[in-house]
BAPAMAR-207387 format. One record per residue (C-alpha): residue in one letter; y, z, x. Coordinates in steps of 0.25 Angstrom, whole numbers, plus 5000, padded with zeros to 4 digits. Example, Ala and Ser with C-alpha at 12.3 -4.5 7.8 and 13.67 -1.06 7.14 Angstrom:
a498250315049;s499650295055;
END
This chain:
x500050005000;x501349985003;x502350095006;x503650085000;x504550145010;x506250125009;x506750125022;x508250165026;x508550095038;x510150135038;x510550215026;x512050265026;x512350385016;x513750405015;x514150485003;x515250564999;x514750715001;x515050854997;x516150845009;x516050695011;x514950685022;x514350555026;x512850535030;x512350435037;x510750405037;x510050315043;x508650315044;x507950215052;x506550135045;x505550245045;x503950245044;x503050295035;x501650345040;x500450345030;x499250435035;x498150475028;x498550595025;x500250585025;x501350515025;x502550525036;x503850455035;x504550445049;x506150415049;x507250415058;x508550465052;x509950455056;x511150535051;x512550535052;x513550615044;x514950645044;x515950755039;x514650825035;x515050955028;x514451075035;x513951145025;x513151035017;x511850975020;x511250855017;x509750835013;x508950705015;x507550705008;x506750575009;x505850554999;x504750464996;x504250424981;x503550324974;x504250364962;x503250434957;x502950554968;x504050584978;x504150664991;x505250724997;x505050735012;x505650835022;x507250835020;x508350805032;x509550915029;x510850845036;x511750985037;x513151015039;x513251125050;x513251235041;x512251185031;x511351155044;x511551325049;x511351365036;x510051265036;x509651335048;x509651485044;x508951445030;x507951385036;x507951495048;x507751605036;x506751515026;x505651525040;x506051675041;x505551685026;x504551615026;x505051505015;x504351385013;x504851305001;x506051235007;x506051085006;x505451055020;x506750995030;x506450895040;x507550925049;x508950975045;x510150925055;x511550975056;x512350845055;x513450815062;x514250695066;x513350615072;x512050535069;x510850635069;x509550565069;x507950625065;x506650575065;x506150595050;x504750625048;x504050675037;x502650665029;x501950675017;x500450705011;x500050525011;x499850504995;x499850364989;x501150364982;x501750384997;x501350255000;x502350174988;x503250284990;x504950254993;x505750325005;x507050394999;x507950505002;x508450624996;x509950655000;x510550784997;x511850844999;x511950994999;x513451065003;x513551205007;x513451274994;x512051204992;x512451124981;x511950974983;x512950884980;x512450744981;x511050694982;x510350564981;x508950484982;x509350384992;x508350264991;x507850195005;x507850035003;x506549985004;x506249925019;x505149905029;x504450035033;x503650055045;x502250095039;x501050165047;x499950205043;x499250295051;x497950295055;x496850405053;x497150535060;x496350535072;x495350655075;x494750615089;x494650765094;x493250835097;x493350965093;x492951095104;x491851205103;x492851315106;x493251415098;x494451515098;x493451625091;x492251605086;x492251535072;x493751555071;x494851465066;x495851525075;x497251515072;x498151455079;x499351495089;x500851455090;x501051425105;x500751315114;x499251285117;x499351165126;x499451235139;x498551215150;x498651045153;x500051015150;x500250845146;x501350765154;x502550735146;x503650665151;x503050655164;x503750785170;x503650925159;x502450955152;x502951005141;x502351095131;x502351095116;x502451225106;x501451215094;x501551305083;x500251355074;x500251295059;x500351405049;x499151405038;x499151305025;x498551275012;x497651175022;x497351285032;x497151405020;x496151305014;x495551285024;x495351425029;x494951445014;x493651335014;x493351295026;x493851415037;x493551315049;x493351385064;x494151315074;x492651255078;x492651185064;x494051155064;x494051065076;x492850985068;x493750965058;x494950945067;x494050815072;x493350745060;x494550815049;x495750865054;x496450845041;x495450945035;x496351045044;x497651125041;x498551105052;x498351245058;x496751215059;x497151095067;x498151175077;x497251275078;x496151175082;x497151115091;x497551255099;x495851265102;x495951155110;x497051215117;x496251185132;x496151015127;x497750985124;x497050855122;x496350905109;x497550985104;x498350875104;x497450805098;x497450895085;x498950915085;x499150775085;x498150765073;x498950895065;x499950815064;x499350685059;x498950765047;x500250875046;x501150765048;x502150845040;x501850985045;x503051055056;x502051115064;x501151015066;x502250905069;x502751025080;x501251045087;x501050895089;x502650875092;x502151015105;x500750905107;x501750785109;x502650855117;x501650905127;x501150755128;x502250715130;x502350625118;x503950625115;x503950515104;x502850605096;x503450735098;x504850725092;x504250645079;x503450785078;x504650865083;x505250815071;x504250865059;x504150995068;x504651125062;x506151135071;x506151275068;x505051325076;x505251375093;x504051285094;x504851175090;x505951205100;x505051205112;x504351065107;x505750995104;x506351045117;x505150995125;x505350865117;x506750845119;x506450875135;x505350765135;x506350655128;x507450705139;x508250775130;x508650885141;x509550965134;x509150975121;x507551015127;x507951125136;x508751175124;x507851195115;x506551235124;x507651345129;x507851375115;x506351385113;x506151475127;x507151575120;x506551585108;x505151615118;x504451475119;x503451475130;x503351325130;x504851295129;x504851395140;x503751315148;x504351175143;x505751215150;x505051275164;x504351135164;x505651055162;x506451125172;x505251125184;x504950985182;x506450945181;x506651035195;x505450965200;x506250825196;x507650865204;x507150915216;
END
């Protein structure tokens, strides 16, 4: 079947707002991914604004329907610079509570004069109404009191999309006898595991990612319900099934293979394919790509990671490093040092020494 995609190849939204701001978007020809088991929609965005009041916010939700079913994807919030602190203790306070039914945000960006540019990807569970559905967005303009004070459904003109349909999820791994206690499905840890053979990554540091273990699920709590596998079990399943696994089974069956990075790579990468949506599973395979050395895969998973996390400070910093963004590396991995990263802590001991190496 034929997917029918719009496609905004140079949008221009200049309204007359709350306080007369002007938004430019543009958002260059994106790609939809059909897997087995999901959906993802990958996009670049642009965004330009002017006289943006600071208190207000601005809220683009794409959408896809088929007329009949709809689904609203993870929203982009443009903020003034107040909106965008005010965003940020909210959000700040929300984790402290433990409050989970907010609309999920993709990324939320303090606008300011200039062009700000993202890489937009999202996905959904694959159905066949996705496959006829359109491409719109959702515009929202919210001022300071929180009363919304325009919003639209803006159509995308129907144009060539770039389609891939993905192949089957490979599962090529053999699975080892050992155990972390006898008939156990351990649960797993929150720190780095790859330690002992570190891979090459830009030909000078050796980088080291931070993972972070998945919380339990309605998949997991079924399936310690019904089928209570050990860890011996669940690297059977991890090879002829993974999809049967909830996303901390597989990273638990990923951290037993902490002495094979080979292995653990492997089943990180696979997380992923199956939680393409998921923060934590995007983060662990952005820390995989990072210690391999793999820059282009790293920032698309840097970019559905949870940004909250002092994992993610330590995995962006040693990203920006690897793409020769100096300043903005050291800064974060010294952010993450403070807040007691031992990787960031390793990752900035590496750069310095090899760059001393370098000068003298």
């Amino acid at each position: 079947m034929k997917l029918k995609t719009n496609i905004l190849f140079s949008l221009l939204l200049c309204g007359t707002f709350a306080t007369a701001q002007n938004l430019r978007l543009d958002i260059l020809p994106p790609s939809v991914t059909l897997r087995q088991d999901s959906a993802v929609i990958s996009m670049k965005m642009t965004f330009g604004a002017s006289q943006m009041d600071s208190k207000s916010h601005i809220c683009l939700t794409p959408i896809l329907t088929d007329g009949e079913h709809s689904e609203e994807l993870p929203r982009i919030l443009l903020n003034g610079e107040r909106a965008h602190r005010l965003y940020r203790r909210t959000s700040a306070l929300n984790k402290r509570r433990g409050k989970t039914d907010v609309p999920p945000v993709f990324t939320a960006i303090a606008l300011d004069e200039g062009n700000q540019s993202i890489d937009y990807r999202a996905s959904l569970p694959m159905a066949e109404w996705v496959q006829q559905a359109s491409l719109n967005i959702k515009k929202e303009v919210i001022n300071g009191n929180g009363k919304k004070t325009q919003s639209e459904n803006i159509p995308i003109p129907d144009k060539a999309i770039k389609i891939i349909r993905a192949t089957k999820t490979e599962s090529v791994f053999v699975p080892r006898q050992d155990r972390t206690r006898e008939g156990d499905f351990a649960a797993s840890p929150s720190a780095s595991v790859i330690s002992e053979s570190r891979p090459v990554s830009s030909g000078r540091q050796h980088f080291k990612g931070s993972y972070v273990s998945p919380e339990s699920d309605a998949t997991d709590e079924r399936n310690q319900k019904e089928l209570n596998f050990s860890l011996d079990e669940a690297r059977v399943i991890a090879e002829i099934n993974p999809q049967m696994l909830s996303l901390r089974e597989l990273y638990t069956v990923a951290i037993s293979y902490k002495n094979t990075p080979e292995q653990f790579y492997k089943i990180i990468d696979i997380s992923v394919k199956i939680y393409p949506a998921s923060p934590v599973a995007n983060l662990n395979a952005a820390a995989a790509a990072i210690e391999r050395g793999n820059t282009q895969a790293a920032g698309r998973y840097l970019q559905m990671a949870s940004h909250e996390t002092l994992a993610y400070k330590n995995c962006r910093g040693a990203y920006e490093l690897l793409c020769n963004n100096t300043y903005e590396g050291i800064r974060l991995l010294k952010a993450a040092k403070a807040e007691g990263s031992e990787e960031a802590t390793y990752n900035l001991k590496i750069f310095f020494e090899s760059n001393q190496t370098n000068i003298q």
